[in-house]
VOPAGU-2260 file (C-alpha; in pm, 1 decimal, decimal comma):
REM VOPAGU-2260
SITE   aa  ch    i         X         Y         Z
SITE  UNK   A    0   -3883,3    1793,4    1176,7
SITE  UNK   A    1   -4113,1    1542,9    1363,1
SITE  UNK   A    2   -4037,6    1441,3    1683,4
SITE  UNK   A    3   -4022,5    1083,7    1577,7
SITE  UNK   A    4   -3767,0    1104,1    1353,5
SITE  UNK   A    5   -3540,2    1330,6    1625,6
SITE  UNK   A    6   -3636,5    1038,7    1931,0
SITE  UNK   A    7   -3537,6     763,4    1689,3
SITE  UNK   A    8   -3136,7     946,1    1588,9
SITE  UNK   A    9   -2974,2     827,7    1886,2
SITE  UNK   A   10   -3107,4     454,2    1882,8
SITE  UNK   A   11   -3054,0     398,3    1536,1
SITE  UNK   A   12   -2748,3     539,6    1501,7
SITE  UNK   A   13   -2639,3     301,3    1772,4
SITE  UNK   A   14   -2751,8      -0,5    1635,3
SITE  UNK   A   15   -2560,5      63,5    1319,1
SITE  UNK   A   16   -2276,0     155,2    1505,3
SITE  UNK   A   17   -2249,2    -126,7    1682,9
SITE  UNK   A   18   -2314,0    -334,1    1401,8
SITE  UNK   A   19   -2006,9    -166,1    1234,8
SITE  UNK   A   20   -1789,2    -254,8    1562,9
SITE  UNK   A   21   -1855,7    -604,8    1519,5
SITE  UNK   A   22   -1863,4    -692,1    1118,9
SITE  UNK   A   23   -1557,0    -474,4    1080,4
SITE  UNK   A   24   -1361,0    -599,8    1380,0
SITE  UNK   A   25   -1298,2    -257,5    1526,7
SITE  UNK   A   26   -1036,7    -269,2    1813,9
SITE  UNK   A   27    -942,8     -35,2    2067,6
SITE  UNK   A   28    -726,3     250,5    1896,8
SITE  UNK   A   29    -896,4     259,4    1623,9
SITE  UNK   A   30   -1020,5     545,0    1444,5
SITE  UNK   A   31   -1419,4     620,0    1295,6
SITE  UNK   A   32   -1486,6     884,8    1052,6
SITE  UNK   A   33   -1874,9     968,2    1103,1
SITE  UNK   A   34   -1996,1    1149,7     804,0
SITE  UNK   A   35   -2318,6    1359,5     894,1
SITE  UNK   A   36   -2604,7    1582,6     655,7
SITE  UNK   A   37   -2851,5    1707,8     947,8
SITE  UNK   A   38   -3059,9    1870,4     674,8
SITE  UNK   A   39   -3127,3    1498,8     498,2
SITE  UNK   A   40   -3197,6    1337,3     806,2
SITE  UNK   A   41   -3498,6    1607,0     774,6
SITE  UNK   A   42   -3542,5    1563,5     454,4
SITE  UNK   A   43   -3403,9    1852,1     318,8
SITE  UNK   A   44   -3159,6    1915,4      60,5
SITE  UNK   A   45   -2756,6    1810,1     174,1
SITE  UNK   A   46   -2614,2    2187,8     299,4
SITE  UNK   A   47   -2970,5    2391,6     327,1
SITE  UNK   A   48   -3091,1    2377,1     645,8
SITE  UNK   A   49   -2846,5    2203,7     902,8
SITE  UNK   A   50   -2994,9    2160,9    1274,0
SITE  UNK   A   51   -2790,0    2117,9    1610,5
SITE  UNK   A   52   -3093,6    1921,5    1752,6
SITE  UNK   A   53   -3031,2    1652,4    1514,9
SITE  UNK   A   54   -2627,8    1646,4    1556,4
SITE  UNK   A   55   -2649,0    1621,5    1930,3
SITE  UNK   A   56   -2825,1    1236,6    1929,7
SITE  UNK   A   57   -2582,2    1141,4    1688,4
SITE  UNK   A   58   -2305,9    1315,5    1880,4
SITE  UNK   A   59   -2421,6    1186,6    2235,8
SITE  UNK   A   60   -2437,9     809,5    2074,6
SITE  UNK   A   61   -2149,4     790,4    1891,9
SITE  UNK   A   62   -1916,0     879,4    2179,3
SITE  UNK   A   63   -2104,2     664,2    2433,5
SITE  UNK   A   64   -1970,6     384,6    2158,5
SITE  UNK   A   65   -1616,0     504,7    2096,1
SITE  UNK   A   66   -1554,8     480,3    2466,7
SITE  UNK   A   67   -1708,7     147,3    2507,3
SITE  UNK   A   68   -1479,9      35,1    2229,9
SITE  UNK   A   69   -1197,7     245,6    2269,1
SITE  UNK   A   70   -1208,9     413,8    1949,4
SITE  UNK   A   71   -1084,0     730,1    1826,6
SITE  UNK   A   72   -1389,2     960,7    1610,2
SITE  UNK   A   73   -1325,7    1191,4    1335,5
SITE  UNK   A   74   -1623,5    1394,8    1217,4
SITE  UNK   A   75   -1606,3    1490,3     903,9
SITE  UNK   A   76   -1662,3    1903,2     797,6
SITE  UNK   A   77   -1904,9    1978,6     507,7
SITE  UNK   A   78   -1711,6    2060,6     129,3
SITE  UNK   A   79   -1693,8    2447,7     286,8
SITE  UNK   A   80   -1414,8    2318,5     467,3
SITE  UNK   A   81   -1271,1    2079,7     189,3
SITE  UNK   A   82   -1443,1    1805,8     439,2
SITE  UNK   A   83   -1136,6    1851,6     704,5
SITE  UNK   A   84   -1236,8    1648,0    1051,2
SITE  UNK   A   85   -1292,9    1720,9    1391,4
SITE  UNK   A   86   -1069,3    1525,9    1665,9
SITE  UNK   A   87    -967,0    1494,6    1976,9
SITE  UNK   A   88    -636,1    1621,2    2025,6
SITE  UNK   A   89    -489,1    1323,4    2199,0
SITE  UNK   A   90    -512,4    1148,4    1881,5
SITE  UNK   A   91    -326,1    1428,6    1703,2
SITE  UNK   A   92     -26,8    1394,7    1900,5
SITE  UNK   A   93     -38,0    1014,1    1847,5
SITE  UNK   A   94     -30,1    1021,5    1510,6
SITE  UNK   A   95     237,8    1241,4    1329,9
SITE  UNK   A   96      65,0    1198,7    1011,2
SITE  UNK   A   97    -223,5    1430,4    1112,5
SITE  UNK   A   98    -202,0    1761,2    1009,3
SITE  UNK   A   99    -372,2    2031,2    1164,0
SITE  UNK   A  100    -588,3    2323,4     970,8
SITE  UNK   A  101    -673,6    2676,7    1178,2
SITE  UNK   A  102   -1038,0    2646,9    1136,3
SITE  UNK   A  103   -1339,3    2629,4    1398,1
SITE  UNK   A  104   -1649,2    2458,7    1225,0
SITE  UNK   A  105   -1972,2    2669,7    1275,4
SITE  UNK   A  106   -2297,9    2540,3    1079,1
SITE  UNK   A  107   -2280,7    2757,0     772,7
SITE  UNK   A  108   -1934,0    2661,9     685,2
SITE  UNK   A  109   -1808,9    2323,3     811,2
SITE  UNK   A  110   -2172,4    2160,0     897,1
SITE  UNK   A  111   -2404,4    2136,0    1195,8
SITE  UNK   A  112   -2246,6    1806,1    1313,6
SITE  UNK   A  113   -1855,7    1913,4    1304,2
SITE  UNK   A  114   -1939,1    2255,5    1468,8
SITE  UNK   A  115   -2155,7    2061,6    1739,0
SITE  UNK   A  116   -1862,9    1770,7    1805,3
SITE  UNK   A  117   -1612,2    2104,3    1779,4
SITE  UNK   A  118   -1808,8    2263,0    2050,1
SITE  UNK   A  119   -1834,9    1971,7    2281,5
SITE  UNK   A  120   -1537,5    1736,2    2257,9
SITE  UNK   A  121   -1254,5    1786,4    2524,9
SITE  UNK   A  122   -1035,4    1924,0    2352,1
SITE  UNK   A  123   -1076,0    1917,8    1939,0
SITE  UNK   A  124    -869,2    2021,4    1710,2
SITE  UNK   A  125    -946,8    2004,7    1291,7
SITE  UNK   A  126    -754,2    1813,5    1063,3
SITE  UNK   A  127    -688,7    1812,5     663,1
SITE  UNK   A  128    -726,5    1434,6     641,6
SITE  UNK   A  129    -713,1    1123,2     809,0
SITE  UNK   A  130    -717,1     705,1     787,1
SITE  UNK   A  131    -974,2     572,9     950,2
SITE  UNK   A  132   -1059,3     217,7     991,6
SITE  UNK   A  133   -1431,8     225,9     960,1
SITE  UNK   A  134   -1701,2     490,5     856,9
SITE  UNK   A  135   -2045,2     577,3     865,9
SITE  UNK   A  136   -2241,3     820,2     627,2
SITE  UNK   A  137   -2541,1     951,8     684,9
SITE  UNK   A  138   -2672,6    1135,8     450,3
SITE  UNK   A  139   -2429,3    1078,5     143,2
SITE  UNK   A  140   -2165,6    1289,7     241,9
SITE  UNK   A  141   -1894,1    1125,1      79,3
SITE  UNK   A  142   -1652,8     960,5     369,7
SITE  UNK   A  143   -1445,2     778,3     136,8
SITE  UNK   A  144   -1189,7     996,0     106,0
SITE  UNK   A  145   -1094,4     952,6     442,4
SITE  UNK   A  146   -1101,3     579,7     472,8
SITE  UNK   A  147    -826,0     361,2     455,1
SITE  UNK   A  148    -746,2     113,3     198,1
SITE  UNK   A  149    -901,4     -82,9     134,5
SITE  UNK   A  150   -1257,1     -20,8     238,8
SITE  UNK   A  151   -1512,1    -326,1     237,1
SITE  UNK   A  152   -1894,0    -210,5     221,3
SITE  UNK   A  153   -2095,8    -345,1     541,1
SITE  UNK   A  154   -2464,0    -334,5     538,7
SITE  UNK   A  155   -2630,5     -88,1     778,0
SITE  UNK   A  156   -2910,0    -301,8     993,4
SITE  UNK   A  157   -3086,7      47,5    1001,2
SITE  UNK   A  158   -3109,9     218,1     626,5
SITE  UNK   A  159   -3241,4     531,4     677,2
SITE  UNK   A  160   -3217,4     766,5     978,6
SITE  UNK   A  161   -3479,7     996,8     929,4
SITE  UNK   A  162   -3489,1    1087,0     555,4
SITE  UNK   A  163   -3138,8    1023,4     488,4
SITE  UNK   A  164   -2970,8     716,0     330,7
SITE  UNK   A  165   -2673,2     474,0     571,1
SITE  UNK   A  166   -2406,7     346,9     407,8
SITE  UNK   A  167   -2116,1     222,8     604,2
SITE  UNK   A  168   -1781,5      98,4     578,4
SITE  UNK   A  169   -1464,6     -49,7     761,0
SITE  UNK   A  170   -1101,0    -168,7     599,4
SITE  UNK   A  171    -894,8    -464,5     561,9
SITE  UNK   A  172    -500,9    -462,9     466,0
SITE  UNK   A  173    -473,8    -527,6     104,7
SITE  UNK   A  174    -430,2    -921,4     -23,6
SITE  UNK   A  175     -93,5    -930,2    -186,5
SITE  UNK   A  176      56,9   -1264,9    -373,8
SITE  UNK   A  177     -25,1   -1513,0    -620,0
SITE  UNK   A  178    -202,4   -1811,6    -663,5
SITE  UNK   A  179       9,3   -1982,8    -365,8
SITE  UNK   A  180     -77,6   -1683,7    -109,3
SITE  UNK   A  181    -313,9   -1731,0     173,1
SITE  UNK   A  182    -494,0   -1518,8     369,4
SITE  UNK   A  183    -629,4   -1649,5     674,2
SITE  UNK   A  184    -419,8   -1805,6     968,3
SITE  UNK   A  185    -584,3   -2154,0     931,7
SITE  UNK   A  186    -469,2   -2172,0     589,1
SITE  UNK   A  187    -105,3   -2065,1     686,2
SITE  UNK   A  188     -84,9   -2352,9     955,0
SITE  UNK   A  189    -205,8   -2601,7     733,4
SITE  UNK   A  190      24,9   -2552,4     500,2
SITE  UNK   A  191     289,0   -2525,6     740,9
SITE  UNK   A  192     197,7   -2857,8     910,1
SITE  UNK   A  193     274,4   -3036,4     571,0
SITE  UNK   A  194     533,1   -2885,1     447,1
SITE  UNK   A  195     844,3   -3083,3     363,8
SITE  UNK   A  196    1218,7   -2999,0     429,9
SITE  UNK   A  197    1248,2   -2946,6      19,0
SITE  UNK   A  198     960,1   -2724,6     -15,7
SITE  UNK   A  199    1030,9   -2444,8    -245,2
SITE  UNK   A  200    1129,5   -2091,9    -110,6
């Protein structure tokens, strides 16, 4: 690993980050799953060769955000671990619909990043699965299965961190209705406005 690519983690990562905030309308509460390979950001195959030194930029960054923000971070474990998360437990006990595993993440089994957020967050706890509202992947690590429904795809300003691919998501309720739903406020108004006293429904 050059030191390049290790000096450059922390401001990418937060450039994508925020980017996320703001395309996916994050608010205060809610919750980020950061999906992390270490070993591509050094170009190295997903699961091989894991490094704390990369996980603590990303780590350092990514909670510098959240508490700007207010958001809560999951990170997720490697597939060792069935890709359980790594949380603070104040959002545990706000959410009844967490459920927690007896694991601790170490870097063999459960990934350099989840053993390094384990090791360093106030007071973590893992957990089987969660909802988040947004995600970021680094490293194709396969997030999806903890985002909620119904995630919309938002393009990383930043591609690449190191060697390893961005991709990044947050969520929007789904759209239910017909042909006379709408979906925006503006719309709702409108119609509203001009409805008359013998409008159907």
């Amino acid at each position: 690993m050059t030191d390049s690519i290790l000096t450059a983690i922390g401001p990418t990562v937060e450039t994508n980050l925020r980017e996320l905030v703001q395309v996916g309308g994050l608010k205060p509460g809610h919750i980020l799953v950061i999906g992390t390979s270490t070993s591509e950001i050094i170009g190295q195959r997903i699961g091989t060769s894991g490094t704390l030194d990369v996980a603590e930029p990303i780590f350092q960054t990514a909670t510098r955000i959240a508490g700007e923000f207010g958001l809560h971070l999951a990170f997720q474990c490697c597939e060792h671990l069935n890709r359980a998360l790594v949380i603070e437990e104040e959002l545990l006990l706000k959410d009844p619909r967490l459920v927690p595993v007896s694991v601790i993440p170490v870097p063999r089994a459960g990934g350099s990043m989840a053993s390094y957020a384990y090791r360093h967050l106030a007071r973590p706890v893992v957990v089987e699965t969660i909802e988040a509202h947004a995600g970021i992947d680094i490293g194709s690590t396969l997030i999806g299965m903890h985002i909620k429904r119904v995630a919309v795809p938002a393009r990383p300003p930043v591609r690449m961190i190191g060697h390893a691919y961005v991709t990044m998501a947050f969520t929007r309720p789904k759209l239910i209705g017909g042909t006379r739903a709408v979906y925006t406020a503006e719309a709702a108004d409108a119609q509203y406005r001009a409805a008359s006293p013998d409008a159907d429904c």
